[in-house]
C-alpha positions in Angstrom: 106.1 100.3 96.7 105.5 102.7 94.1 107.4 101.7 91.5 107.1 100.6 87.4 106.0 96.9 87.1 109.3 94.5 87.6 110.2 92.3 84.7 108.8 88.8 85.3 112.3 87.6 84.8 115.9 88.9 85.9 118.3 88.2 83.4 121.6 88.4 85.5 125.7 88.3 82.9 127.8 87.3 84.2 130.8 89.6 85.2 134.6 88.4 83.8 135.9 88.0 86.8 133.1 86.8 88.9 133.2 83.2 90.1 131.0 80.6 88.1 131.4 77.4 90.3 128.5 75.1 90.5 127.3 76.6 93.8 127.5 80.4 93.1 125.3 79.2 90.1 123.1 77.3 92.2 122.8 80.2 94.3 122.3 82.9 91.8 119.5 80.4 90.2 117.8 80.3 93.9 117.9 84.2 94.3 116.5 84.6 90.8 114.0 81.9 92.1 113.4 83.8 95.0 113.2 87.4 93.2 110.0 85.8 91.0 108.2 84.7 92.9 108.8 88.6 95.4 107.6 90.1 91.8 104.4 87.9 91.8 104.1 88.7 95.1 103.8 92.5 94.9 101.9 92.1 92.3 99.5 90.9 94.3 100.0 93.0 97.3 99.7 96.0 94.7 96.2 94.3 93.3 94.8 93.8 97.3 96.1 97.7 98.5 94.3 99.0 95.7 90.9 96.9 96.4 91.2 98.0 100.2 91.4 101.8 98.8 88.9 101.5 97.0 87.1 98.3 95.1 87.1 99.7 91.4 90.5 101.2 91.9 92.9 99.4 89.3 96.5 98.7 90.0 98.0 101.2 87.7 95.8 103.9 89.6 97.2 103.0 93.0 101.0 102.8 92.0 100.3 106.4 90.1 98.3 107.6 93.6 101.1 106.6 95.9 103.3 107.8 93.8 101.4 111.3 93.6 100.4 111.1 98.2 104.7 110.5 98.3 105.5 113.2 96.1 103.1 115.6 97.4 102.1 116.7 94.0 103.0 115.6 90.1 101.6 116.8 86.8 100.0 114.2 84.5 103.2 115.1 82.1 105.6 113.9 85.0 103.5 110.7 85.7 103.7 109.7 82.2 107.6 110.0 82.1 107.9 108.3 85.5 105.2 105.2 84.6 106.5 104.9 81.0 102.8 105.0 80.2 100.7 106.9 77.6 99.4 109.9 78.5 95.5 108.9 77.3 96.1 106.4 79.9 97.2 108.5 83.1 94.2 110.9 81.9 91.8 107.9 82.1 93.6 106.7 85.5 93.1 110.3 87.0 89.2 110.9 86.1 89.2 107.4 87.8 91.3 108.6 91.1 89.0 112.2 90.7 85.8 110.2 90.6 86.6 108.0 93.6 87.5 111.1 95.6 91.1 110.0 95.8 93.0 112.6 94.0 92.3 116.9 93.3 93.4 118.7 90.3 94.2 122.4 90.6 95.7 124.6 88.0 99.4 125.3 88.5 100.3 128.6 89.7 103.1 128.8 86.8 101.7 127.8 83.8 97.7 127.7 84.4 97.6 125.3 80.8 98.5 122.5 83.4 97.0 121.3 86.3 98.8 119.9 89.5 97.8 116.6 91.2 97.3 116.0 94.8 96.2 113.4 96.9 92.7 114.1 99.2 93.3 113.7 102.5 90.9 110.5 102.1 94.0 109.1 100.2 96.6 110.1 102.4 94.6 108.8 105.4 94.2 105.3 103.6 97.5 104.9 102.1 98.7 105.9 105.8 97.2 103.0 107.1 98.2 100.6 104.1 101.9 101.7 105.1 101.7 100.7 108.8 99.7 97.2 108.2 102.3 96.4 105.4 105.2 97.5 107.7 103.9 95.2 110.4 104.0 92.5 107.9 107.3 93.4 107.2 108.5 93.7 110.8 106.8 90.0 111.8 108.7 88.5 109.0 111.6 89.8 109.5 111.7 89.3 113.0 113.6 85.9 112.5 116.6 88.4 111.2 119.9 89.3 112.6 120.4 93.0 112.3 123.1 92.2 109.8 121.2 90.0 107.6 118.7 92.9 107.6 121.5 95.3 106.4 123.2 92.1 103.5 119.7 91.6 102.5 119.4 95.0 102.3 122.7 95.6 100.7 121.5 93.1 97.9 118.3 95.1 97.0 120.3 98.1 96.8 122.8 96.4 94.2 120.0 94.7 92.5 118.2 98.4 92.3 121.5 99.8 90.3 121.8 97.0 87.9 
């Protein structure tokens, strides 16, 4: 789940050609519904991963540190481009990740001006096990699935993602 906050909204136009009966709108009003309160959700999921890392970790520190264990390594340039975020504050959120023991710096074998972030094996080890309990999670809830409502859920996500 490492990606930039979601918008607490979706604002969804309406295509010219795409059916606007009462129920599709009913239906697209539900899933919109549906998609707020997923956002509050991981919100919240994000807040309670980063507490179980560690208990002064902030949320924008875990989303940049799963980001960083996932990627293998990022520079603080590329974090700031990815997050949208200021680079004063990916600086502040990497001291943080250093001084938890969460995250190393090393200069980069290219262009020693920069320094390359990794995740300590401390990290990797606790986002490992963050990844299988929220699998599980995942898994039990799904469990009332078809295979093919999996894969249409599934296929919804991935058009919502390319909106």
């Amino acid at each position: 789940m490492s990606a930039p906050d979601a918008p607490a909204t979706l604002a969804v136009e309406s295509a010219p050609e795409a059916d606007s009966t009462p129920d599709v709108e009913t239906a697209i009003g539900d899933l919109q519904t549906h998609l707020n309160l997923i956002f509050a959700r991981t919100r919240t999921l994000w807040r309670e991963s980063a507490a179980r890392i560690a208990p002064d970790l902030q949320v924008g520190g875990y989303k940049l540190l799963t980001f960083i264990e996932r990627a293998g390594t990022a520079s603080a340039h590329e974090l700031a481009e990815r997050f949208e975020m200021d680079k004063s504050v990916i600086s502040r959120q990497v001291r943080m990740l250093e001084e938890l023991g969460l995250l190393e710096s090393r200069p980069d074998e290219r262009d020693g001006r920069l320094r390359v972030l990794s995740a300590t094996p401390t990290a990797r080890e606790a986002l490992s096990e963050l990844r299988r309990d929220h699998s599980v999670r995942l898994h039990t809830v799904m469990a009332e699935l078809s295979p093919e409502e999996i894969r249409a859920a599934s296929k919804v996500f991935r058009l919502l993602s390319e909106v």
